[in-house]
ZALO-195371 format. One record per residue: x, y, z of N, C-alpha, C in turn. Coordinates in steps of 0.05 Angstrom, whole numbers, padded with zeros to 5 digits, always signed. Example, Ala and Ser with C-alpha at 12.3 -4.5 7.8 and 13.67 -1.06 7.14 Angstrom:
% ZALO-195371
+00264-00114+00156+00246-00090+00156+00264-00066+00156+00257-00045+00142+00273-00021+00143+00258+00001+00157
//
This chain:
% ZALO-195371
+00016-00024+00000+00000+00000+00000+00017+00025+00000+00047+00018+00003+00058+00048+00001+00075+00055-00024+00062+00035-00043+00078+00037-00072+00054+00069-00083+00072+00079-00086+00049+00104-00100+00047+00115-00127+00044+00111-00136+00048+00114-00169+00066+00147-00174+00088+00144-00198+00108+00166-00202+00108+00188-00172+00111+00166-00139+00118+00191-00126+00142+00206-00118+00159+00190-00145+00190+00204-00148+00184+00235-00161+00168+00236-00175+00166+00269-00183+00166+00291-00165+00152+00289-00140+00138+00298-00115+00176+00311-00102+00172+00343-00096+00196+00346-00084+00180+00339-00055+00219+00340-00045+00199+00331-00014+00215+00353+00012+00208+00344+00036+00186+00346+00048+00155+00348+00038+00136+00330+00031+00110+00347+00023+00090+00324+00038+00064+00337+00037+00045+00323+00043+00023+00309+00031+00012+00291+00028-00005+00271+00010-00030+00275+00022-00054+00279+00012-00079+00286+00017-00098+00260+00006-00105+00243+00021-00122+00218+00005-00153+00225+00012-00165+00239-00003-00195+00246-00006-00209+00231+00001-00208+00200-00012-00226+00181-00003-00218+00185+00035-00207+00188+00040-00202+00178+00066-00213+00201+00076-00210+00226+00077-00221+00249+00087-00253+00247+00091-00274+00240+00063-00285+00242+00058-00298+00217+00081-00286+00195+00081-00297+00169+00108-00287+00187+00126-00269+00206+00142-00275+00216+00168-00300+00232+00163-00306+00249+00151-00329+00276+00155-00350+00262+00152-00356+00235+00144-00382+00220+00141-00387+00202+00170-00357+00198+00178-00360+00188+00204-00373+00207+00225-00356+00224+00229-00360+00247+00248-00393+00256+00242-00406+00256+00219-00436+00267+00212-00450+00239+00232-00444+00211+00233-00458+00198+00233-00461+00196+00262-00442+00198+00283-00430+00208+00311-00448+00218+00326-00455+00238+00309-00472+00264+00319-00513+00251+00306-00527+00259+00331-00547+00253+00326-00560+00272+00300-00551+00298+00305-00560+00309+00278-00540+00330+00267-00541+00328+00243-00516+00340+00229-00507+00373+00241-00533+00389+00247-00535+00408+00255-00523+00410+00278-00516+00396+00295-00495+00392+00324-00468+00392+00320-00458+00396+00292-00431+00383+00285-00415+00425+00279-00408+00427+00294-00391+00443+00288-00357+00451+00278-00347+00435+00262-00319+00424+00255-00300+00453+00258-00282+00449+00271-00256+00470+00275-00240+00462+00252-00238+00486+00235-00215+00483+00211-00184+00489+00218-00182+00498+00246-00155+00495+00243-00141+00474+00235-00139+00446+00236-00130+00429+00224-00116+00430+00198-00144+00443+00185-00139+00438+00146-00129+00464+00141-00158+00484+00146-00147+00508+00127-00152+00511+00098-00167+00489+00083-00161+00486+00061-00197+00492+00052-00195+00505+00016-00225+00498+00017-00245+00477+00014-00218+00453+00000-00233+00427-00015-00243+00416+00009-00230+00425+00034-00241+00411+00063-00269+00423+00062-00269+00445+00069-00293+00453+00072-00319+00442+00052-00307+00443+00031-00341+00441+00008-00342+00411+00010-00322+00388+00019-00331+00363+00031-00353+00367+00049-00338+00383+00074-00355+00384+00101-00387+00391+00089-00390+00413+00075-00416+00421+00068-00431+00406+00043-00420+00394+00028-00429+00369+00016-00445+00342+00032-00423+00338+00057-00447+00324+00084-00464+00335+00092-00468+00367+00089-00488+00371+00106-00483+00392+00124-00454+00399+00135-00448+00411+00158-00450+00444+00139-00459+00463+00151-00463+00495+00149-00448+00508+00171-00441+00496+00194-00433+00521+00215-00399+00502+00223-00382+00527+00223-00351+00513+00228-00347+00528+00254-00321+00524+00262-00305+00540+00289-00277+00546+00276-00278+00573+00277-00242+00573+00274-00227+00592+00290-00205+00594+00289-00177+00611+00302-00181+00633+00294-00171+00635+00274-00159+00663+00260-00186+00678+00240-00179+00703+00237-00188+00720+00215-00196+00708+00195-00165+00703+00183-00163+00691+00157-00180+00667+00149-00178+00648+00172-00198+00628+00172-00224+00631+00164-00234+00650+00184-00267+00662+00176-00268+00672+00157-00255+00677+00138-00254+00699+00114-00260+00666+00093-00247+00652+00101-00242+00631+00074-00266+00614+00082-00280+00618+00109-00308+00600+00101-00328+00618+00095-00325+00638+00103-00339+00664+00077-00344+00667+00058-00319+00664+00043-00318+00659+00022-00325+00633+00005-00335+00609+00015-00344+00583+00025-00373+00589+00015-00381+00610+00038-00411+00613+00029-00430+00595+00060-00404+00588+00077-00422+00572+00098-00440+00587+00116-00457+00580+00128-00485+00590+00141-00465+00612+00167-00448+00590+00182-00443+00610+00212-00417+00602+00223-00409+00620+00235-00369+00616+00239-00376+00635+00271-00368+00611+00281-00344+00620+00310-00326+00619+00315-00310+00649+00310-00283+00648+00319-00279+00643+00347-00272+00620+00357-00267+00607+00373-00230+00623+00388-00239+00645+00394-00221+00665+00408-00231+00688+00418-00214+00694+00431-00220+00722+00442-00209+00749+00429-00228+00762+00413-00205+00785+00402-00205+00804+00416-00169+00816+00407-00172+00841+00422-00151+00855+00402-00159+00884+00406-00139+00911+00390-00148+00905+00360-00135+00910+00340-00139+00911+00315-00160+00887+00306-00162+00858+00320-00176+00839+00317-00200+00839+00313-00214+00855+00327-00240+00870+00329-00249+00881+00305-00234+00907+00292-00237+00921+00267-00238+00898+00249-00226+00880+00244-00213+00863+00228-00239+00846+00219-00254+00845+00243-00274+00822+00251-00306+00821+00236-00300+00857+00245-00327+00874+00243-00329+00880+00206-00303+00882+00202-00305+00891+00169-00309+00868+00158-00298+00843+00161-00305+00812+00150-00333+00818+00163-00348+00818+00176-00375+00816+00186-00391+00827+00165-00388+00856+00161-00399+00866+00139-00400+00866+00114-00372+00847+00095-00363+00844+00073-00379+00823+00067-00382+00800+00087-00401+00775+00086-00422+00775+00098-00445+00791+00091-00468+00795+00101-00491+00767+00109-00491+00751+00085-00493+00726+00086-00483+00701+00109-00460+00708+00115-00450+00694+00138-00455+00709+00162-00459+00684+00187-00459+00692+00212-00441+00692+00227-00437+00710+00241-00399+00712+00252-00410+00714+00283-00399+00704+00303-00399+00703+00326-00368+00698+00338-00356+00711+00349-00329+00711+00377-00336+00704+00408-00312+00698+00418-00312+00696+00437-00304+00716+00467-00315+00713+00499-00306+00740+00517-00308+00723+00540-00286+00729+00556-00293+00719+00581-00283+00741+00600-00292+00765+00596-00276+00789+00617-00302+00810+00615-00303+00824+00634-00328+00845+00635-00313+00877+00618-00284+00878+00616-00279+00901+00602-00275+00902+00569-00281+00866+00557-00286+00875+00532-00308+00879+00526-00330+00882+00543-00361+00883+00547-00363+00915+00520-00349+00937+00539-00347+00957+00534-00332+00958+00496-00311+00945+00499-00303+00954+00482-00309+00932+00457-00322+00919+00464-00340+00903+00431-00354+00921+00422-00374+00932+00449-00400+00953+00447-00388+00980+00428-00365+00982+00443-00364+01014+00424-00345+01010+00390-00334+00989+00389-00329+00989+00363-00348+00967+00338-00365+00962+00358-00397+00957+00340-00411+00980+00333-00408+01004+00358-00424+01023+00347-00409+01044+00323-00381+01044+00328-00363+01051+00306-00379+01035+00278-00376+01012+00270-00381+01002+00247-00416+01000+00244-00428+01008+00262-00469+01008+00257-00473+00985+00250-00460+00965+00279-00471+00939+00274-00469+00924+00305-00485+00902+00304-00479+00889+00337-00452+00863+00330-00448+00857+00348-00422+00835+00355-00440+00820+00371-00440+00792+00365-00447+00761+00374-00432+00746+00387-00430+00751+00411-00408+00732+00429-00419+00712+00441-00399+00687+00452-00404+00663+00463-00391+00669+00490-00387+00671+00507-00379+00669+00531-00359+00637+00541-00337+00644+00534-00323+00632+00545-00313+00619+00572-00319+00594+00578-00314+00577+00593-00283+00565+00604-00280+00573+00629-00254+00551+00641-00258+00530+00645-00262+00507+00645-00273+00480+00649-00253+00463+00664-00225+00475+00669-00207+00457+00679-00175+00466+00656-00174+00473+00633-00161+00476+00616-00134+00501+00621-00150+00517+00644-00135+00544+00648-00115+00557+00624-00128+00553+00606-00116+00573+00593-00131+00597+00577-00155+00598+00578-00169+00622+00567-00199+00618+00581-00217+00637+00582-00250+00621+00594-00244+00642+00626-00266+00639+00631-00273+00653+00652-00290+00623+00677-00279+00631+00699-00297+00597+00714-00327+00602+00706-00339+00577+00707-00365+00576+00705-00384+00594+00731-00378+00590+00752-00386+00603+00781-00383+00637+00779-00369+00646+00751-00370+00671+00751-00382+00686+00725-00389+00665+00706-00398+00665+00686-00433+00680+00684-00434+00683+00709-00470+00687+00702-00470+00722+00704-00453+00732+00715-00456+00759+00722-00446+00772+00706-00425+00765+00687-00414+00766+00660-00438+00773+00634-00457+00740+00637-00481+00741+00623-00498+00770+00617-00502+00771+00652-00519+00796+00659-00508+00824+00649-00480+00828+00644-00471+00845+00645-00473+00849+00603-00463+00828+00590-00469+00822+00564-00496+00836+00556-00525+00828+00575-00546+00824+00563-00549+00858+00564-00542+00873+00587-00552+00900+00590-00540+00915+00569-00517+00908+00552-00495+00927+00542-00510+00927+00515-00528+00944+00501-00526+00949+00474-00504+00936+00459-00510+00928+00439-00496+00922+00402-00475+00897+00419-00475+00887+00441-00473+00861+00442-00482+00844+00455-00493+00819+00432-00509+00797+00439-00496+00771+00451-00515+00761+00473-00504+00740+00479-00516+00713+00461-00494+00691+00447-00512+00671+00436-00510+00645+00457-00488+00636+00473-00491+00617+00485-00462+00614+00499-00454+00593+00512-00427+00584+00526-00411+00567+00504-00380+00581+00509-00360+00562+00494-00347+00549+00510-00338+00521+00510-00322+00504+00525-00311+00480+00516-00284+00489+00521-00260+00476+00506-00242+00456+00531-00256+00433+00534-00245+00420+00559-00215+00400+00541-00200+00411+00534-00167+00390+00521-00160+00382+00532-00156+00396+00565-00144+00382+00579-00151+00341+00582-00177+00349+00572-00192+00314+00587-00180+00294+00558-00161+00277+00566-00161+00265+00548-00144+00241+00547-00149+00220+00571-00147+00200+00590-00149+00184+00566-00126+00159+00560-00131+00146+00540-00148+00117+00542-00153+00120+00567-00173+00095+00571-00197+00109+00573-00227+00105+00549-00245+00124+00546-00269+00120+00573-00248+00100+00589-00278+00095+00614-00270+00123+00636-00251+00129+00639-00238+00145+00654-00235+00166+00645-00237+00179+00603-00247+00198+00593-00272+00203+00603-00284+00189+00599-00323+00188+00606-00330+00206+00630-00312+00193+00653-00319+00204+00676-00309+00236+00681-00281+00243+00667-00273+00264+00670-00282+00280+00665-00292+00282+00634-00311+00294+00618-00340+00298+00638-00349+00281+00641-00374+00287+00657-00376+00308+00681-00357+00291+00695-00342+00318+00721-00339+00342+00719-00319+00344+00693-00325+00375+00683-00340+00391+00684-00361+00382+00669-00392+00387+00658-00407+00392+00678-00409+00388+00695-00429+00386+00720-00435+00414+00722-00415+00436+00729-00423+00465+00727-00425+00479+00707-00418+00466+00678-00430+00476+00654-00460+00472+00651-00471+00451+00659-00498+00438+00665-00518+00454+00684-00509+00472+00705-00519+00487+00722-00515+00508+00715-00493+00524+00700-00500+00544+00692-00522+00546+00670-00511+00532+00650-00536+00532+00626-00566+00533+00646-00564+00521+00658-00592+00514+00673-00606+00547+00681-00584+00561+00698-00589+00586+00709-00595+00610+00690-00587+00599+00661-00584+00621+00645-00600+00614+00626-00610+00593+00621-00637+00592+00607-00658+00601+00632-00660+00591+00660-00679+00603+00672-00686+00642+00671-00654+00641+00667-00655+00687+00670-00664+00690+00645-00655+00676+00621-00661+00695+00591-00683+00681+00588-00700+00661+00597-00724+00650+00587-00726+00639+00568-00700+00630+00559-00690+00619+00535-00671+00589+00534-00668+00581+00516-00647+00553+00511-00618+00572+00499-00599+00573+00523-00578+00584+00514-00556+00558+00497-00540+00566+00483-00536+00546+00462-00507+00536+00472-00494+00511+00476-00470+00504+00487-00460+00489+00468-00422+00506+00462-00411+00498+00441-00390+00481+00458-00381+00445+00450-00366+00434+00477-00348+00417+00458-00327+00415+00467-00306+00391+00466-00291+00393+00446-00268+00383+00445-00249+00371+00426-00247+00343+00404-00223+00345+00396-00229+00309+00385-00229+00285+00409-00216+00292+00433-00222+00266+00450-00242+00270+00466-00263+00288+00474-00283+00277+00483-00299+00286+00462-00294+00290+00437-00325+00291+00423-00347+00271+00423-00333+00242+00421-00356+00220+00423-00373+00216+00459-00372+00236+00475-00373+00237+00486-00396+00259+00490-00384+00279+00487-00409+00308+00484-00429+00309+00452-00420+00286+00435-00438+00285+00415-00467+00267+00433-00464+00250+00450-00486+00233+00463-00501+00265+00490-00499+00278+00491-00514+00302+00508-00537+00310+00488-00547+00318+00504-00570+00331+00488-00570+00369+00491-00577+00379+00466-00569+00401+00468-00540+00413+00465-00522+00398+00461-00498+00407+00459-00484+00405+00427-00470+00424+00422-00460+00424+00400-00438+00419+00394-00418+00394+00380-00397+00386+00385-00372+00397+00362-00354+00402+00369-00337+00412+00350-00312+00416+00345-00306+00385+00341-00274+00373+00331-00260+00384+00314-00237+00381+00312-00225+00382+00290-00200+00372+00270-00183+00357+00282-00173+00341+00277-00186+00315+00267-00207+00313+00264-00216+00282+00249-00214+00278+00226-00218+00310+00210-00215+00314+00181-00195+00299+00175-00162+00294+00179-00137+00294+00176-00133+00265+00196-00141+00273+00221-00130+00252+00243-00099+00254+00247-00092+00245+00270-00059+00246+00264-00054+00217+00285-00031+00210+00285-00013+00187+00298-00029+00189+00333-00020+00216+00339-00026+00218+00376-00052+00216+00373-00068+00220+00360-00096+00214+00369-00104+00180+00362-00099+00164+00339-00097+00150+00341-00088+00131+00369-00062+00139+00376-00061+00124+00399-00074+00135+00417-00081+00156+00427-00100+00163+00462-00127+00166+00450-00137+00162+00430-00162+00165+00423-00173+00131+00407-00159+00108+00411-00168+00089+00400-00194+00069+00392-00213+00088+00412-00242+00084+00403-00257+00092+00377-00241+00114+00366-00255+00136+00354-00242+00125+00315-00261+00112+00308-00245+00100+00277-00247+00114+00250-00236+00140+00260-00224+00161+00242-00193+00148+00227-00192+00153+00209-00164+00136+00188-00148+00166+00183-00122+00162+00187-00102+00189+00178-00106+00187+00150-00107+00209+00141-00110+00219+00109-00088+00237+00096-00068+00244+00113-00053+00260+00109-00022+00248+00107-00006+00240+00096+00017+00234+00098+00036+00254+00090+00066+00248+00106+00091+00259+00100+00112+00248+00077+00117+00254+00054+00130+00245+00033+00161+00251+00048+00184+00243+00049+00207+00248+00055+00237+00228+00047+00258+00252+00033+00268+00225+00024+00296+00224+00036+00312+00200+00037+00337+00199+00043+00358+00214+00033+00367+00230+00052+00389+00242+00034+00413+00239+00043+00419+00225+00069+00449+00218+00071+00441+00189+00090+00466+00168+00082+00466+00150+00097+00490+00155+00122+00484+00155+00143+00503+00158+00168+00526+00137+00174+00502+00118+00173+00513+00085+00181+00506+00062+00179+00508+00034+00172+00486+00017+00172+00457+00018+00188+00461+00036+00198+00442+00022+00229+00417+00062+00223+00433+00077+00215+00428+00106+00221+00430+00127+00189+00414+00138+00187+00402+00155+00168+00382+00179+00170+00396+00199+00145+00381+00231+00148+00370+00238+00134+00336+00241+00134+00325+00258+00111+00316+00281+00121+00303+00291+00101+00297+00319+00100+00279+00326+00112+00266+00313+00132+00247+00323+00151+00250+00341+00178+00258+00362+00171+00264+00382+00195+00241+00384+00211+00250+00410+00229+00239+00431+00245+00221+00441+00220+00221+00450+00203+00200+00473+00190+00191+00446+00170+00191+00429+00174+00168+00407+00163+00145+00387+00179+00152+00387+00201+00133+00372+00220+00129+00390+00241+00112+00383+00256+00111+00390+00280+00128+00391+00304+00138+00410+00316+00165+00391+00337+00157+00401+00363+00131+00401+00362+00133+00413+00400+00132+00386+00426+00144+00367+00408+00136+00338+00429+00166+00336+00426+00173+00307+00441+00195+00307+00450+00211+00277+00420+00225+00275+00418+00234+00269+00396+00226+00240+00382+00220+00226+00410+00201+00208+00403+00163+00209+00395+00158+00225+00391+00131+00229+00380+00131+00253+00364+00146+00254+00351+00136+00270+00323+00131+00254+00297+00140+00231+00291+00128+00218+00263+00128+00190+00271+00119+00178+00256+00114+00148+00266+00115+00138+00225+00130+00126+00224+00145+00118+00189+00130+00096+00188+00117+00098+00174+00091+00077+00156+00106+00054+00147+00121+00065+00123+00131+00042+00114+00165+00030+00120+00167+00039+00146+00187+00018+00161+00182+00030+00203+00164+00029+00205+00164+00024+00240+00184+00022+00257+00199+00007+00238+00235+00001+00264+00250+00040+00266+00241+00046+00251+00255+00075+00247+00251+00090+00263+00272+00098+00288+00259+00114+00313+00278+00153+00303+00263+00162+00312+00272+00187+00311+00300+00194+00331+00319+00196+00332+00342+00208+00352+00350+00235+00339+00342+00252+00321+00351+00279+00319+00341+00289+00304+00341+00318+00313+00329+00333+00278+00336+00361+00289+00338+00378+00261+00338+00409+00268+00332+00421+00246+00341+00446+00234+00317+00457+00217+00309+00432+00194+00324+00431+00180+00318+00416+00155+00333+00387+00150+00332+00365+00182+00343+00349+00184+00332+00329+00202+00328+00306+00198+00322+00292+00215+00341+00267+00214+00336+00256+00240+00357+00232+00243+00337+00201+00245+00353+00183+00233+00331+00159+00243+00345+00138+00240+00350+00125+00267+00354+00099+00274+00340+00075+00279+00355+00053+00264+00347+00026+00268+00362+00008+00271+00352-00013+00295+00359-00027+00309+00372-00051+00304+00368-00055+00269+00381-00081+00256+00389-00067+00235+00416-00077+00214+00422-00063+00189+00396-00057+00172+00402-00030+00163+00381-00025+00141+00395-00031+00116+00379-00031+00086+00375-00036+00060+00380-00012+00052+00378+00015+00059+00371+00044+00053+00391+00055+00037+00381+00071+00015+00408+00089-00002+00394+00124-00006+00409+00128-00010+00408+00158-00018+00385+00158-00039+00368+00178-00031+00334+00184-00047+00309+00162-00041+00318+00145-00023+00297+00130-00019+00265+00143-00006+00250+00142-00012+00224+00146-00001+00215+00138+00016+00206+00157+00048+00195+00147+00069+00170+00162+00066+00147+00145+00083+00120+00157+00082+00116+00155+00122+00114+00175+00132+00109+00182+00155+00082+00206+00165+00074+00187+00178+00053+00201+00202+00059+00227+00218+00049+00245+00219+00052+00262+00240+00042+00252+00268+00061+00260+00291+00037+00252+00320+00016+00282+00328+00023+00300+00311+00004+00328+00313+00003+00337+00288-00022+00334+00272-00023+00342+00246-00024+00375+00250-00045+00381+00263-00047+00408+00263-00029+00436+00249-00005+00434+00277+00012+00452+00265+00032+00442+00235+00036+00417+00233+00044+00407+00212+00036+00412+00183+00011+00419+00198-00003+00429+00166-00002+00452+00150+00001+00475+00182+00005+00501+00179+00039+00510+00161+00052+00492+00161+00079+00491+00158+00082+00487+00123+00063+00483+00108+00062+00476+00084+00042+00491+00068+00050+00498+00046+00029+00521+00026+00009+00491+00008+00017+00480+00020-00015+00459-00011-00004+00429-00005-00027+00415-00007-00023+00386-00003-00028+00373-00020-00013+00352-00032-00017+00338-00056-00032+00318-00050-00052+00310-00084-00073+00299-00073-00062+00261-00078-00068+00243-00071-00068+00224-00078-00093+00209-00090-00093+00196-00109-00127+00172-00109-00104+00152-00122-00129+00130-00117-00114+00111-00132-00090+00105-00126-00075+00110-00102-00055+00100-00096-00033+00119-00121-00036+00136-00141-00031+00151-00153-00035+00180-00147-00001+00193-00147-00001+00212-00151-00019+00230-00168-00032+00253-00160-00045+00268-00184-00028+00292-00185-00039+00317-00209-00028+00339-00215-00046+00349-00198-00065+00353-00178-00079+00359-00170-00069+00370-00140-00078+00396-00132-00057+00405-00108-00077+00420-00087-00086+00422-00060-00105+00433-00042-00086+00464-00039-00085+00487-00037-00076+00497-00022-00076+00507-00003-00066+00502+00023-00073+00518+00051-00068+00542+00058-00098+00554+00040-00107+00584+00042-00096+00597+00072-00111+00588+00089-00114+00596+00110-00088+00590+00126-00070+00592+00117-00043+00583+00137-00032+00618+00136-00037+00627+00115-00032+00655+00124-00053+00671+00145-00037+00691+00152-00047+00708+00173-00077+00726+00165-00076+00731+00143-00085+00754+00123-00092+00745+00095-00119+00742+00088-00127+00746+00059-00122+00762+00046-00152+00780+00058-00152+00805+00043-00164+00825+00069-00176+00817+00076-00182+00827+00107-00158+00828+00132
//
């Protein structure tokens, strides 16, 4: 399976995009979810648009993303509703408001978990003669952005009084939970939730309303997709990578994304360097979990730096200068960001056919 038709043409470092396979995660993930409408997919992963018009080919209309630029390219998409799944501040805002109005069609909602951007969403909504749609951000355990739930309601109150901004519901991003035995996910996840569960409770009782809760990651999505009322929104499934595979082994999402990389010096019988640096994979893990080599496993990682990697094996290798490795990322994510376009594969054949990752820049046009 790793014979690929002419993938000597292919310079390398590059990445292989197998559609069929993409296309079995986003059908998985639809099927997960009791109704498609619960499925809110985070594009940081891809970035790309062929991802997207998959996703909305299933069915899915509403995404989550990071950046500007992101929201701009499912804008331009044409999808129903986008949460920037952040908190903006300073120029981010302007940035936000003018994409808001350029795509009238699309629904733009951000995120707040502080009472002094209350003020200042309000007054540079009234700058542009328009309201701002925020979600109220959640700490759930994650400590790194979110406001606690126990303080979340006076926040609400404070949201609802302020002209030109609306409250639509709670964001909560529990990453931290992600216990690779899913009986002991289950419970963590649940635990969490308990004061997300009572707030929602308190805040549909004040607004008289069903406030709307955006929850989870890729490891507890199969998890917050079984709630009722909750809206789940992965993102890594598109792609999948190595580390989720192993701490997520319930979840039978297939990697779609491979690393092309070729030999370019032999060290030693045993030891060999290709071209898989620092500015080709991901390197925020420790040297043993950044790639996992498809088509030879014995191959352990012992070094790398910008445009180098090292790989040892434990019995003589066969290996010469230009040989072709096909490797896994253990974090696709940033891996992806690291590359302008992904080559497509079908058929176990290379195509002329190339995705490009729009959204890896900072800036469209907005």
């Amino acid at each position: 399976m790793y014979n690929i038709g002419n993938i000597e043409q292919i310079d390398t470092p590059a990445l292989l995009v197998f559609p069929d396979l993409v296309k079995h995660n986003i059908d998985l993930a639809v099927k997960m979810c009791p109704d498609v409408q619960m499925l809110w997919p985070h594009i940081k992963t891809h970035k790309t648009k062929e991802v997207i018009m998959m996703c909305q080919e299933a069915g899915i209309q509403n995404f989550k993303c990071a950046t500007i630029a992101e929201a701009e390219l499912l804008a331009v998409c044409g999808v129903r509703s986008v949460l920037v799944a952040y908190q903006l501040v300073g120029i981010k805002v302007n940035r936000f408001l003018e994409l808001k109005g350029k795509f009238p069609k699309t629904h733009f909602a951000c995120l707040i978990d502080n009472q002094d951007l209350v003020a200042y969403y309000a007054n540079a909504a009234e700058t542009f003669g328009t309201e701002i749609h925020v979600y109220i951000d959640i700490n759930s355990g994650m400590n790194r952005t979110g406001i606690l739930p126990e303080n979340a309601f006076d926040l609400a109150k404070i949201i609802e009084e302020t002209p030109r901004v609306n409250l639509l519901g709670i964001h909560v991003y529990d990453g931290h939970v992600r216990d690779v035995n899913i009986s002991q996910r289950i419970l963590d996840c649940h635990s969490a939730f308990e004061k997300i569960s009572l707030l929602k409770q308190n805040l549909d009782d004040y607004f008289k309303t069903s406030i709307e809760i955006i929850a989870g990651g890729s490891p507890t999505f199969p998890i917050h997709a079984n709630r009722k009322d909750v809206t789940c929104s992965p993102g890594t499934f598109v792609f999948w990578d190595y580390g989720y595979q192993l701490s997520c082994p319930e979840q039978n999402f297939i990697p779609s994304i491979w690393i092309a990389t070729r030999i370019i010096s032999i060290i030693d019988d045993q030891t060999i360097c290709t071209d898989l640096g620092h500015k080709a994979v991901a390197a925020e893990n420790a040297l043993d979990k950044r790639i996992y080599v498809l088509n030879d496993p014995d191959l352990k990682v012992i070094g790398q730096s910008e445009e180098h990697l090292i790989l040892h094996k434990k019995e003589k290798h066969q290996y010469k200068v230009g040989d072709i490795l096909f490797a896994l990322p253990y974090h696709v994510c940033p891996t992806i960001a690291l590359y302008n376009e992904l080559h497509v594969v079908q058929n176990q054949e290379l195509t002329n056919e190339v995705w490009n990752v729009t959204a890896r820049s900072r800036k469209i046009t907005i």
